[in-house]
C-alpha positions as CSV (number, residue, x, y, z in Angstrom):
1,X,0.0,0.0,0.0
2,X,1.7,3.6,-0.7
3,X,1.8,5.2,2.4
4,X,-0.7,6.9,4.5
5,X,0.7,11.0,3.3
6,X,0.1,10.5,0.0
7,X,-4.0,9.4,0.5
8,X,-4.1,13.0,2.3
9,X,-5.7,16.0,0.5
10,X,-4.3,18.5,3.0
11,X,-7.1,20.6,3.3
12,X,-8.1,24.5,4.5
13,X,-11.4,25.3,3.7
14,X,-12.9,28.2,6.0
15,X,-13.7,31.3,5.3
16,X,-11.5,33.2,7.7
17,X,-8.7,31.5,6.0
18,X,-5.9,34.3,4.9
19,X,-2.9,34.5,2.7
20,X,-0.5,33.5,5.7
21,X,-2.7,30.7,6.6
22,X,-2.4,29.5,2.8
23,X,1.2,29.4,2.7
24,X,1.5,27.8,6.0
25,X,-0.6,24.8,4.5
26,X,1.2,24.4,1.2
27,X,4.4,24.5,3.9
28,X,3.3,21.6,5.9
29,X,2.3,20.0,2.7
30,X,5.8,20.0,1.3
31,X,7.4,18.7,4.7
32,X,4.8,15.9,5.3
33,X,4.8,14.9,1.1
34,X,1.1,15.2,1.2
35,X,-0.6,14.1,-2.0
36,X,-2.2,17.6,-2.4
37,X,-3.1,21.1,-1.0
38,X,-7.6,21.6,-0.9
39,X,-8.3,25.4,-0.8
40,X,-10.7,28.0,-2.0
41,X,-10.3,28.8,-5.9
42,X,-9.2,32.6,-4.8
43,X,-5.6,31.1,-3.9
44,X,-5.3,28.8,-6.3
45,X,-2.7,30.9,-7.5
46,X,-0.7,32.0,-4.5
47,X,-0.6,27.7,-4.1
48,X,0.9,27.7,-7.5
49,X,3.7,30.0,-6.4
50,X,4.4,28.4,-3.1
51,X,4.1,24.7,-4.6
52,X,6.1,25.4,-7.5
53,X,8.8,22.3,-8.3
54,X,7.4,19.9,-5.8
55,X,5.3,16.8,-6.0
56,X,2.5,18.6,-4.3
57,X,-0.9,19.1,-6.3
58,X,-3.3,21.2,-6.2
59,X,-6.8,20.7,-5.3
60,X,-9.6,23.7,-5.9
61,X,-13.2,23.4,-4.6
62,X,-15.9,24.2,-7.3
63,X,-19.5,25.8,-5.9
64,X,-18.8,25.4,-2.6
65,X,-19.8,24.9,-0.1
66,X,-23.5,24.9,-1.3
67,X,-23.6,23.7,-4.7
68,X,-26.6,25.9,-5.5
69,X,-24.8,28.0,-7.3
70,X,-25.9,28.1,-11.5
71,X,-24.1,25.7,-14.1
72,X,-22.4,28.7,-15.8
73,X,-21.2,30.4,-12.5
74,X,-19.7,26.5,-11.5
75,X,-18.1,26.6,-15.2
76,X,-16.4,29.6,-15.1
77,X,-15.2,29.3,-11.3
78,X,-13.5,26.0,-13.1
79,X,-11.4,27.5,-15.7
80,X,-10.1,30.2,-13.5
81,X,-9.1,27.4,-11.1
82,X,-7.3,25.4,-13.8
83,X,-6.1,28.9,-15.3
84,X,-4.4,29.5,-12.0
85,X,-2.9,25.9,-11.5
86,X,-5.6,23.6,-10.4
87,X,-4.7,19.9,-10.9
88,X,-7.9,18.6,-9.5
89,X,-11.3,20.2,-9.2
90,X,-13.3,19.1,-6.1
91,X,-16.7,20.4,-7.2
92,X,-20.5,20.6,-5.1
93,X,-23.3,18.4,-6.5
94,X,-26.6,20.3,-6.4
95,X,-28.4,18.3,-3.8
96,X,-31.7,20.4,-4.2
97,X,-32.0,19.2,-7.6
98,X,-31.3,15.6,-6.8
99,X,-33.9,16.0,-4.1
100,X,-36.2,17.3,-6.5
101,X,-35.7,13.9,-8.9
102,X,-34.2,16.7,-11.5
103,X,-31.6,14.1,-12.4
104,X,-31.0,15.4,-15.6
105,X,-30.2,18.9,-14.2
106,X,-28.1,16.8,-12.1
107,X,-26.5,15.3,-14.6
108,X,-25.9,18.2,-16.8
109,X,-24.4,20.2,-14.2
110,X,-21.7,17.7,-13.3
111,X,-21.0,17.2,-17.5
112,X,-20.7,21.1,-18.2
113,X,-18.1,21.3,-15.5
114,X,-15.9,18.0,-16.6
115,X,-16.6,18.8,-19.9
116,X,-14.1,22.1,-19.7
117,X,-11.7,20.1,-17.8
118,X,-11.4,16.8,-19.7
119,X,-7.2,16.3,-18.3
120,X,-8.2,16.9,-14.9
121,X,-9.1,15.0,-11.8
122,X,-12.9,15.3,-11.4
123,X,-14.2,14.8,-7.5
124,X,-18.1,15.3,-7.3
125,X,-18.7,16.0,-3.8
126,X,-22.6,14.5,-2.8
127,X,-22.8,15.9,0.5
128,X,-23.8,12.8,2.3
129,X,-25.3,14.1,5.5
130,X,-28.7,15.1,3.8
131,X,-29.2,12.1,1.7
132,X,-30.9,9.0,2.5
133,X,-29.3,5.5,1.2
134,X,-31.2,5.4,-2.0
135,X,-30.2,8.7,-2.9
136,X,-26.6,8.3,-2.4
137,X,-26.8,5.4,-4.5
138,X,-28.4,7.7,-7.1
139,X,-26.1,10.5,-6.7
140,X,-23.2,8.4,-7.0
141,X,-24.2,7.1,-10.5
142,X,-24.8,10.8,-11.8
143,X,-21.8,11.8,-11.0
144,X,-19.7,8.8,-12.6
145,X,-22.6,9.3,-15.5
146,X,-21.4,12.8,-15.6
147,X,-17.6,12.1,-15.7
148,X,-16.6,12.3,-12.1
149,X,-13.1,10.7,-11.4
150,X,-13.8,10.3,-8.0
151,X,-17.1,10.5,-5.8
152,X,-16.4,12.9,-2.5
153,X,-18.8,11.9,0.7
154,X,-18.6,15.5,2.3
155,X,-17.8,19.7,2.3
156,X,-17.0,19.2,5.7
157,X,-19.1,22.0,6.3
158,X,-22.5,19.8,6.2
159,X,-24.3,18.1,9.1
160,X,-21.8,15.5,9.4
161,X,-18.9,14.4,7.2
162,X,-17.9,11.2,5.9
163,X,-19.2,7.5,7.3
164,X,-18.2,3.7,6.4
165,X,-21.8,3.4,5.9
166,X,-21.9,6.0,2.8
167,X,-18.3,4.6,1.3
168,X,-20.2,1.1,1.2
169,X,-23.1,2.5,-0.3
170,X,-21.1,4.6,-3.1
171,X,-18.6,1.4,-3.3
172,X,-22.0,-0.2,-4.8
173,X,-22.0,2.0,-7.4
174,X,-18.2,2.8,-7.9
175,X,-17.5,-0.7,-8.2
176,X,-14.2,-1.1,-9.7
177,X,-13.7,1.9,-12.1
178,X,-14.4,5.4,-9.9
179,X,-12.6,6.6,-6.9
180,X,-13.6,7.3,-3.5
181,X,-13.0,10.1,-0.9
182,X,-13.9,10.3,2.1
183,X,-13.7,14.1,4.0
184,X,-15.7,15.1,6.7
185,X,-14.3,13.6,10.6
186,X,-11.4,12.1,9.6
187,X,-9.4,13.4,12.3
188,X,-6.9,10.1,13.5
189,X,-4.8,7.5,12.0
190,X,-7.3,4.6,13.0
191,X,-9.9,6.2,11.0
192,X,-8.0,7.0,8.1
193,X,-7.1,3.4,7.7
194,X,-10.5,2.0,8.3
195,X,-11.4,3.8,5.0
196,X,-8.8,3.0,3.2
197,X,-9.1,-0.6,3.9
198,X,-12.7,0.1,2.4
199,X,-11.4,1.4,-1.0
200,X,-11.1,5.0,-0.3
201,X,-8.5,6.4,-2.6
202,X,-8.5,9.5,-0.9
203,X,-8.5,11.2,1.9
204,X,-9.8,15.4,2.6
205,X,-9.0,16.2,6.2
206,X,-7.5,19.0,7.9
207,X,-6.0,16.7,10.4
208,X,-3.4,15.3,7.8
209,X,-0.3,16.2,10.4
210,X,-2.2,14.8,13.5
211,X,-2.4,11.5,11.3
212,X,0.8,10.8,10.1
213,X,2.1,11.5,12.9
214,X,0.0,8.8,15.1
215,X,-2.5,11.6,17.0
216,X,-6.0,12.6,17.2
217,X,-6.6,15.9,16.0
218,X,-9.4,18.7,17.5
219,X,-9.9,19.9,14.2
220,X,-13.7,20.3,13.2
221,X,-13.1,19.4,9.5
């Protein structure tokens, strides 16, 4: 198995998040060998610059944390990301229409967005917490119908993040050919490894140090 740093998408997410607190991440990611950085699309860039000639990747959130936002606003968002240096593109399904049975809205969101991005990693985050087991097993087969590279449980910013119970459900779906990741309460090295040893590829937590280095973090993401 490659080793428990490079499942981690070292991520910072809030809104209070400054420039400092950017460059501090991409620091820490460098030194632990992280797989990538996960940040707001406004420093996407100042990543770029700090994570220039190193392994590190960078990993932009799309419509978030909501995923309300319109198709066109999630589009555009996109190719400024990738403009500024995104490598992967973690982006918000609409969960209102997937409520609403508007699978093809769905759908069509998810393809407009892959669609301008057909080299990058695709992560469709479902937002577990509001969904009940049929519709993650729904949402889970738009999104790899739409082109997703990976299916995300969580924002983090939801009810609750990740479970083992939604990785088995999307597993159903994912079989073989998409990727999983799991964000949302992944805050110890136990944890971390009881999804992995479920088939999670990846791994969005702001407790990435805490983990590799054996301790439980207080982190709320």
């Amino acid at each position: 198995m490659k080793s428990l740093n490079k499942f981690i998408d070292h991520t910072l997410l809030k809104a209070t998040a400054t420039q400092k607190d950017i460059i501090t991440l991409c620091k820490e990611a460098i030194r632990h060998d992280f797989f990538s950085v996960c940040i707001n699309s406004c420093y996407v860039s100042l990543a770029k610059e700090q994570l220039k000639n190193t392994p590190v990747k960078i990993c932009s959130v799309i419509g978030f944390p909501l995923g309300t936002m319109s198709t066109q606003s999630k589009v555009c968002e996109t190719e400024k990301a990738i403009q500024d240096g995104a490598d992967e593109i973690d982006m918000v399904m609409n969960v209102g229409f997937l409520k609403n049975k508007d699978y093809d809205a769905v759908l069509k969101d998810i393809e407009a967005v892959k669609h301008i991005m057909p080299n990058q990693t695709l992560k469709v985050i479902l937002e577990t917490c509001y969904l009940e087991p049929d519709e993650i097993l729904k949402a889970s087969e738009l999104a790899i119908d739409g082109g997703a590279d990976y299916i995300k449980t969580s924002t983090g910013f939801g009810t609750r993040g990740a479970s083992f119970e939604d990785i088995k459900l999307m597993k159903q779906v994912a079989k073989e050919t998409t990727k999983i990741k799991a964000s949302g309460g992944i805050k110890d090295a136990e944890t971390a490894l009881k999804y992995i040893n479920l088939g999670v590829q990846r791994l969005g937590t702001s407790s990435g140090i805490a983990i590799v280095n054996g301790e439980t973090s207080d982190s709320n993401h």
